[in-house]
ROSE-654010 format. One record per residue (C-alpha): residue in three letters; x, y, z. Coordinates in steps of 0.05 Angstrom, whole numbers, plus 5000, padded with zeros to 4 digits. Example, Ala and Ser with C-alpha at 12.3 -4.5 7.8 and 13.67 -1.06 7.14 Angstrom:
2
ALA524649105156
SER527349795143
***
This chain:
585
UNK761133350619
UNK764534030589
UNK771834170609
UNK770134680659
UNK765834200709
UNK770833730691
UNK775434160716
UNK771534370774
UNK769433740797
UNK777133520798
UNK779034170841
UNK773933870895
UNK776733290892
UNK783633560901
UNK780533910972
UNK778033300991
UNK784532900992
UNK781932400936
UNK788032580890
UNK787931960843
UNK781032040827
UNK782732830812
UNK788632560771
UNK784032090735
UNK778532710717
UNK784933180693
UNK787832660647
UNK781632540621
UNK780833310610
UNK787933380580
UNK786232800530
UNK780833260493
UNK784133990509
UNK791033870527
UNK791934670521
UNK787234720579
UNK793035100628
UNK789135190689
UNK787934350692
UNK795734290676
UNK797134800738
UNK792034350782
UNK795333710759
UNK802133940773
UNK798934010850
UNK795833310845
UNK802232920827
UNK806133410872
UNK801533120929
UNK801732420902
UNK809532460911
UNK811732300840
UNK816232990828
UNK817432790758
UNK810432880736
UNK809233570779
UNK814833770750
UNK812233700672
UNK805133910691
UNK808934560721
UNK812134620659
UNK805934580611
UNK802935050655
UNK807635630652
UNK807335510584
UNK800735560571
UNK799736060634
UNK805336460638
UNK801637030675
UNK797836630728
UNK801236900789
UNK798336390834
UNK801635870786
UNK808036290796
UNK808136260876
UNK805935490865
UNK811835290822
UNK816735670871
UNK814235210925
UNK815434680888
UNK821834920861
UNK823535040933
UNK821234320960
UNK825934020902
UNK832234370929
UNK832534940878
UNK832335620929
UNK834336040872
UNK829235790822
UNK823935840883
UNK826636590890
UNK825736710818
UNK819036440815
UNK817436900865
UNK819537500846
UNK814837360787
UNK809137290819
UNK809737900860
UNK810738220796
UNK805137910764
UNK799138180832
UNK803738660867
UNK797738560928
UNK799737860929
UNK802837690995
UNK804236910988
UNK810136960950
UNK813437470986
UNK812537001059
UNK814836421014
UNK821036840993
UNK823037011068
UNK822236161084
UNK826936001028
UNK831336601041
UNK831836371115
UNK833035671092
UNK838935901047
UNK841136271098
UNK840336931069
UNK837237271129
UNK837737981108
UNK832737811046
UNK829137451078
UNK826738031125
UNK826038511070
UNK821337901040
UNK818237911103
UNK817638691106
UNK813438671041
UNK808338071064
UNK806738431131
UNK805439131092
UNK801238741047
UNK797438251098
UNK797838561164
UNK793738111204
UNK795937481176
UNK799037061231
UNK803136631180
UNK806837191160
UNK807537381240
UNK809836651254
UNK815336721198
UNK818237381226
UNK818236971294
UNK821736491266
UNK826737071235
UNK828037351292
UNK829236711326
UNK834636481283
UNK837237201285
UNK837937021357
UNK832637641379
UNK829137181420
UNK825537751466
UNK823038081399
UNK820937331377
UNK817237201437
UNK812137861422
UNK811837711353
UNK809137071369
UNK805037201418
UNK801837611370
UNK801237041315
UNK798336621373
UNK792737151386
UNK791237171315
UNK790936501320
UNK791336141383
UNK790735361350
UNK797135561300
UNK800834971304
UNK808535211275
UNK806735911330
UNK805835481385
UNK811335001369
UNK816335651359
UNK813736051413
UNK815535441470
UNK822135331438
UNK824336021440
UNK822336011516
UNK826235531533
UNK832235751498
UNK831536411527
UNK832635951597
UNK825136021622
UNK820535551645
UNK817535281578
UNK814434601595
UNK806634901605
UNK808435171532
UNK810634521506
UNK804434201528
UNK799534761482
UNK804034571430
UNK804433831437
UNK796733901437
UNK796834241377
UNK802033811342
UNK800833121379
UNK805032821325
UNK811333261312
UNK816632831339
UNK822133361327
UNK818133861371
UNK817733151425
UNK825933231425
UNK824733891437
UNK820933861490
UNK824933361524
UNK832033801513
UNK827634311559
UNK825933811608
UNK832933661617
UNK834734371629
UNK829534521674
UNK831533931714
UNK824633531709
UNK824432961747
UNK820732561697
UNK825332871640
UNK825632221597
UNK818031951608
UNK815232251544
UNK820232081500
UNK821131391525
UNK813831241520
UNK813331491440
UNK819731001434
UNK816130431458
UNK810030551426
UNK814230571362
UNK821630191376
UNK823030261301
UNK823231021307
UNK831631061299
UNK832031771322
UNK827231811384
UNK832131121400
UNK838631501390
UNK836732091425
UNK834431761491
UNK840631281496
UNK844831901488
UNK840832291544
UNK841031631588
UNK848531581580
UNK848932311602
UNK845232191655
UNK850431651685
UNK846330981669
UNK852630731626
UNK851930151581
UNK845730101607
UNK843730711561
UNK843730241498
UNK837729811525
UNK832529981489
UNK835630001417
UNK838629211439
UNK831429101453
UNK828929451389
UNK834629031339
UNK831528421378
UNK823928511349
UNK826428751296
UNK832828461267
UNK832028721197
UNK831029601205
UNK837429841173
UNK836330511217
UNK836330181276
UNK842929891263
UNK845730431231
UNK844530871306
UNK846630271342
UNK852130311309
UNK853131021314
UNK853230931395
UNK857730301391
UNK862930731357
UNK862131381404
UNK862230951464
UNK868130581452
UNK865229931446
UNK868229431389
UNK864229641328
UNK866429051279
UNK862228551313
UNK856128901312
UNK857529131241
UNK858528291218
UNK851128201257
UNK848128711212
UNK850428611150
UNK847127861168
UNK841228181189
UNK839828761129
UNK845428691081
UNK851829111051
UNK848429731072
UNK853730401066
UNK852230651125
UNK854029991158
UNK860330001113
UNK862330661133
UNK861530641205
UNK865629981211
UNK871330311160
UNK871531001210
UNK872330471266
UNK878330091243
UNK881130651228
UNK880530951290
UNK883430321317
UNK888830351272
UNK887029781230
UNK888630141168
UNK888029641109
UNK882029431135
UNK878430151131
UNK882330121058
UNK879029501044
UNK871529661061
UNK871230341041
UNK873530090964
UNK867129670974
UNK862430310972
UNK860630710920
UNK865931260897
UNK861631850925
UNK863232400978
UNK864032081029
UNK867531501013
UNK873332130981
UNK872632381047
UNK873731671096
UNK879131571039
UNK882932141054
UNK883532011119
UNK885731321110
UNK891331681066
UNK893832081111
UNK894431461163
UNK899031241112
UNK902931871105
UNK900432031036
UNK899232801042
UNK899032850964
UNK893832260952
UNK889332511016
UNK889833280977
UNK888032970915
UNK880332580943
UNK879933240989
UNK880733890939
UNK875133680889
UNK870533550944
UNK872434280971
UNK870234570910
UNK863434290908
UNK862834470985
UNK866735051004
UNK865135121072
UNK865234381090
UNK869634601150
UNK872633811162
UNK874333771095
UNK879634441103
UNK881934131164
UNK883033471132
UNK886133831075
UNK890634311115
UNK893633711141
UNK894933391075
UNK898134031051
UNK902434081114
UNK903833411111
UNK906733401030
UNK910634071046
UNK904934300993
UNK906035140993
UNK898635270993
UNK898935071070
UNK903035751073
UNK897436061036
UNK891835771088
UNK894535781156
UNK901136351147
UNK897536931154
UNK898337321221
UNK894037471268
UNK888536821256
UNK888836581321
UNK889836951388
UNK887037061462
UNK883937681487
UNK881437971548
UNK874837991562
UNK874738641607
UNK871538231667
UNK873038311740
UNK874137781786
UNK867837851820
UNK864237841749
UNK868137211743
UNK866636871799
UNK859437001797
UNK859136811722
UNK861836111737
UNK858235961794
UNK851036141751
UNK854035671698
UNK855635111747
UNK849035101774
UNK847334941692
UNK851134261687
UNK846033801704
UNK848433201665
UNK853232661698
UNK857132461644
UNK860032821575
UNK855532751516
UNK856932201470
UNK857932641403
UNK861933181421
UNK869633261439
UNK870333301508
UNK872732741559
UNK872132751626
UNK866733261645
UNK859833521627
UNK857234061578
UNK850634511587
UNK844734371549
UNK842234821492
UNK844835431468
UNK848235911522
UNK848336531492
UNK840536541489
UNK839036591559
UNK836737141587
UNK840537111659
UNK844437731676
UNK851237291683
UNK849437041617
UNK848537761588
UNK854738001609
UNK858537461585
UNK855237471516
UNK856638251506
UNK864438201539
UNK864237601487
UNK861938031424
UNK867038571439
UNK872438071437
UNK870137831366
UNK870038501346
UNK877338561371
UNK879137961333
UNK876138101270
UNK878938861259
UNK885338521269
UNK884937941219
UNK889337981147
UNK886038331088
UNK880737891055
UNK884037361013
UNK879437040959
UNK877636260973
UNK880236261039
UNK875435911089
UNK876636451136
UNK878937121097
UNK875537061053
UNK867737181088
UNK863637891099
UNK866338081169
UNK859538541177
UNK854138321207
UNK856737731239
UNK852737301293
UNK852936761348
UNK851036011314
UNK852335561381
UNK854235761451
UNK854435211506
UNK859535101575
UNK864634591586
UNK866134341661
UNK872733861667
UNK874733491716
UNK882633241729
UNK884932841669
UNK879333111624
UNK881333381563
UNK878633571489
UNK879533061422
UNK882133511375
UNK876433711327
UNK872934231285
UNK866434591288
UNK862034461220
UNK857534991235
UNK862135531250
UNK866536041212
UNK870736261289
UNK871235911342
UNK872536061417
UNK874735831485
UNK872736241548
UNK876936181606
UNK872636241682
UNK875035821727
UNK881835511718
UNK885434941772
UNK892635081800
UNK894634411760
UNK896534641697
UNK901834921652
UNK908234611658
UNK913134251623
UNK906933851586
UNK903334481581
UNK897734111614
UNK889934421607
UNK893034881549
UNK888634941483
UNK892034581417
UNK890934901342
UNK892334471293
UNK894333801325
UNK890433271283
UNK886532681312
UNK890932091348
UNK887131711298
UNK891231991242
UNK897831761274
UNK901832381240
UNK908832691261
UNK904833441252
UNK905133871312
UNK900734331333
UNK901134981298
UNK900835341364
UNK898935221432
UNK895335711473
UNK895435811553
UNK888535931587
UNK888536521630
UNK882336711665
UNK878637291642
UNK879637111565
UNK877536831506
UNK882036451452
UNK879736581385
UNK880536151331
UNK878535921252
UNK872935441265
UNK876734951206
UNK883034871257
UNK883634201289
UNK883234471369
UNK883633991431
UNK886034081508
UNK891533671537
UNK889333371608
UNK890533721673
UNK891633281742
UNK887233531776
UNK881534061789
UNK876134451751
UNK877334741685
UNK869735141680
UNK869735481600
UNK865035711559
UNK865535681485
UNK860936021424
UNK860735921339
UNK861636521306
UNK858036561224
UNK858037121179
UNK852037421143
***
C-alpha cells in the first residue's frame, strides 16, 4: 500500500473513533517516510485523542517542522497548546494560522475561547469580531459571542445572540445549555429551557447542577428530584453528593443532609472523593472532623486531601501542634506553605508565616487569601511593608447610594421575597440567616435594576477617590477602566447572626449594602457593625480590626476584596444587605 492510502485509510479511521488501529497505520507510515508531515500532524490528533499528551506533543512538533505552513496544523496545535494550559502559546499559534489563510475562521473563534478563559475579554471580542466577519452564519461562532456577552454580564444581548445560534442550529448542545442558564440568571422562568438542553446534553452533569440552582430559585416543589436520582444512580459521583447535602442543609433537613454520602462511604468504603467531600461537610458543619479523618485514612490511605482537611480542623479547634504535626506529613507544596502559615501565625510567628506566604504571592499575585494571610503576618512582626499595603487613604469607606426611602423599602421587600432557603449555606461566612441563590445583579427586576445602577455609581465614587496606582499592590495597583460586577447575591440575618471574618477570592472590591437595618445595634459593642481587618478567631491574634464601619441604610461600604471583613452580632431583628465583587478588565 503507497503512503498516501496509507495515509488515507488512517484518516478514516481517525473519523471512525478506531484510534489505535489509526496509530498502528501512521507508525507504520512513519517507519518508511518519517518526513511524511501531514501523517505526523494526523498522529499528533490520534495520541491527543488517545490521552497520552507526551506523544501529541512530539508528533506536533515533527509536524511544524516538517509543515510549518499548514494553517490547519497551526489552529490544531493551538488547541492543543490551549488544552495543556499554555493560553499564550494557543494565542500564538493562532495568530499564525490566521496569518497563514486570512479566510480561516477557526482560529480566530478558538482565540476568543482561550482569550475568555484567560480572562482577557476585550480580545477575545475583537477575536470574535474577526470569526463572525469571516463566517457569518456559523452558529459556533454565535454561541461563543453568547457566551461573551454572558460573562460580560450582557445577558439581554446574550439571550438574542443565542437565540440566533439556536435557529442556526436548534440541536446545538453548548447554545442550548448557555441560552437556559442565562435565563435563569436573568431571574426568568428557565426550567422548560433546561429540559431542551438536558435533552440535548443528557449527560452534562455540570449543566444537572445547573438546572437544579434554577429549581431552587424558582421555588420548584420537586427542586432536588433530578439531582437526587443521578446521585443514586451513581453514589460515587462526589460532587452531585456534595452539592445535594449542601442544598438539603439549606433547606432545614439538618444532619439529616449528610445521608446519602453516609450511605455512599457505606457501599463504598474505599472512593477517596467521597471522603474527601464528606469531609469537607464534617468540617463546615461543625461536626468533629478527626474521627472521620482516622476512618478514612483506614479505608483509602494517607491521602492529602484527608491530611489537609483534618490539619485546617485542629487548627480551627485550636489544637495547634497537631495541625503542625500532620501538615509536616504532606508534601512541601502550596498548600501545605499556605496551612503552614496559618499555623504560624497561631503561634505568633508573623516573620515565619511572611516567610511560607511571600514566595507563594509571587507565583500567584492575586491569590486574595494569601494577601490577607500575609497582611496579617506583616502587621503582626511590626514588618513596614504593612504600611505600604493597608496605609494608604481612602481604601475603604461608605457611600450613599442616592436612594429614597420608598426605593428602599420596596427594594428589600422584592429581595425578601428571594430568600427561599431555611438555613445559611454551608460554605460561605454568614451565621444565622439565609443568602439568595445565584447572582443578583443579573436579574432583570426593576428593584434589582435600580439597585445595580445606584450600586455602579458608588464604585465609580470609590474608585476616582482611591491613591495613585502603586505597582504590586493587590489593589492599586489594577486598570480602574472598564471594571465589572463578578458575584452579587443578598444576605438576610436574624438576631445573633453575624459574618466570620473572610475574604472574597474572586474579587478585586468588595461591598456591603445596607436596606433594612434593626433598632438593635450600635452601641458600646458596636453590634451589627462591619469589621476590616479582624482575622479569623481561629488565628487567636491580639490584631484589631483596622477599622470598623457603622451600617446606615441607604449605603454601601466599600472595601479591598483581600481585607479580612466580618459583622459582629446584633440582639435582635433583621439586618437585610446586599453585597457584589467588583474585578477589573
Amino acid at each position: 500500500m503507497t503512503a498516501p492510502m496509507l495515509l488515507n485509510q488512517a484518516l478514516q479511521k481517525f473519523n471512525a473513533g478506531a484510534f489505535d488501529a489509526a496509530r498502528a497505520d501512521l507508525l507504520s507510515l512513519l517507519r518508511t517516510a518519517p518526513n511524511t508531515g501531514p501523517a505526523q500532524h494526523l498522529l499528533a490528533l490520534v495520541e491527543r485523542r488517545r490521552g497520552d499528551p507526551a506523544a501529541a506533543r512530539a508528533a506536533f512538533v515533527a509536524a511544524n517542522r516538517l509543515i510549518p505552513g499548514d494553517h490547519q496544523l497551526a489552529n490544531n496545535w493551538g488547541n492543543f497548546l490551549a488544552a495543556e494550559g499554555d493560553p499564550a502559546g494557543a494565542i500564538l499559534a493562532y495568530r499564525r494560522a490566521t496569518s497563514l489563510k486570512k479566510d480561516f475562521a477557526d482560529p480566530w473563534r478558538n482565540m476568543a475561547i482561550t482569550a475568555q478563559d484567560m480572562g482577557n475579554l476585550d480580545l477575545a471580542g475583537e477575536a470574535l469580531a474577526q470569526a463572525h466577519r469571516l463566517a457569518p452564519n456559523d452558529h459556533r461562532v454565535w454561541t461563543s459571542l453568547g457566551l461573551l456577552l454572558r460573562e460580560r454580564g450582557e445577558h439581554d444581548k446574550a439571550a438574542d445572540i443565542l437565540d440566533t445560534a439556536l435557529k442556526l442550529k436548534p440541536d446545538h448542545p453548548l447554545a442550548a445549555s448557555a441560552r437556559a442558564q442565562v435565563e435563569a440568571e436573568r431571574g426568568r422562568p428557565s426550567l422548560a429551557l433546561y429540559a431542551r438542553a438536558r435533552a440535548l446534553n443528557p449527560a452534562d452533569r455540570a449543566l444537572l447542577l445547573a438546572e437544579t440552582q434554577a429549581r431552587v430559585a424558582e421555588g420548584d416543589p420537586a427542586r432536588l428530584d433530578p439531582l437526587a436520582a443521578a446521585v443514586a444512580a451513581d453514589p460515587t459521583w462526589a460532587e452531585g453528593q456534595l452539592a445535594l447535602a449542601k442544598l438539603r442543609w439549606e433547606a432545614g433537613e439538618g444532619a439529616h443532609s449528610l445521608r446519602g454520602l453516609d450511605a455512599a462511604l457505606a457501599a463504598h468504603p474505599a472512593d477517596g472523593p467521597l471522603w474527601e467531600a464528606r469531609l469537607r461537610l464534617a468540617q463546615a458543619a461543625g461536626e468533629p472532623v478527626p474521627p472521620l479523618a482516622d476512618r478514612a485514612r483506614a479505608a483509602v490511605g494517607p491521602l492529602p486531601a484527608i491530611t489537609l482537611i483534618e490539619a485546617e480542623a485542629q487548627l480551627a479547634a485550636g489544637n495547634t501542634p497537631a495541625a503542625e504535626t500532620l501538615l509536616l506529613t504532606l508534601p512541601d507544596d502550596a498548600d501545605r506553605s499556605a496551612a503552614l502559615a496559618r499555623v504560624r501565625l497561631r503561634q505568633g510567628d508573623g516573620a515565619a508565616a511572611a516567610a511560607l506566604l511571600e514566595p507563594l504571592l509571587a507565583t500567584t499575585p492575586h491569590n486574595r487569601l494569601l494577601w490577607a494571610l500575609l497582611a496579617t503576618a506583616w502587621r503582626l512582626a511590626g514588618n513596614p511593608h504593612a504600611d505600604w499595603l493597608l496605609g494608604g487613604a481612602n481604601l475603604w469607606g461608605r457611600f450613599d447610594l442616592g436612594l429614597s426611602p420608598a426605593d428602599l423599602a420596596t427594594i428589600a421587600d422584592h429581595l425578601r421575597g428571594l430568600h427561599s432557603q431555611q438555613r445559611a449555606p454551608l460554605d460561605q461566612s454568614l451565621r444565622g440567616g439565609t443568602q439568595t441563590v445565584g447572582t443578583l445583579f443579573l436579574r432583570t427586576a426593576p428593584e434589582i435594576v435600580r439597585l445595580r445602577r445606584a450600586a455602579e455609581a458608588a464604585v465609580d465614587a470609590y474608585l476616582a477617590q482611591l491613591p495613585p496606582p502603586v505597582e504590586g499592590h493587590p489593589l492599586l495597583a489594577q486598570p480602574r477602566a472598564g471594571w465589572r460586577f463578578t458575584g452579587s447575591w443578598s444576605v438576610r440575618l436574624a438576631g445573633q447572626g453575624f459574618h466570620v471574618p473572610h475574604v472574597h477570592p474572586e474579587g478585586w472590591i468588595s461591598s456591603a449594602i445596607y436596606l433594612s437595618l434593626p433598632e438593635t445595634m450600635g452601641g458600646q459593642a458596636q453590634s451589627g457593625w462591619l469589621t476590616l481587618g479582624e482575622p479569623p478567631s481561629e488565628l487567636a491574634l491580639p490584631l484589631p480590626p483596622l477599622a470598623t464601619l457603622e451600617p446606615v441604610e441607604g449605603t454601601v461600604a466599600l472595601f479591598p476584596s483581600f481585607l479580612w471583613h466580618g459583622t459582629r452580632p446584633f440582639a435582635a431583628g433583621e439586618r437585610l444587605t446586599a453585597a457584589f465583587d467588583v474585578t477589573h478588565g
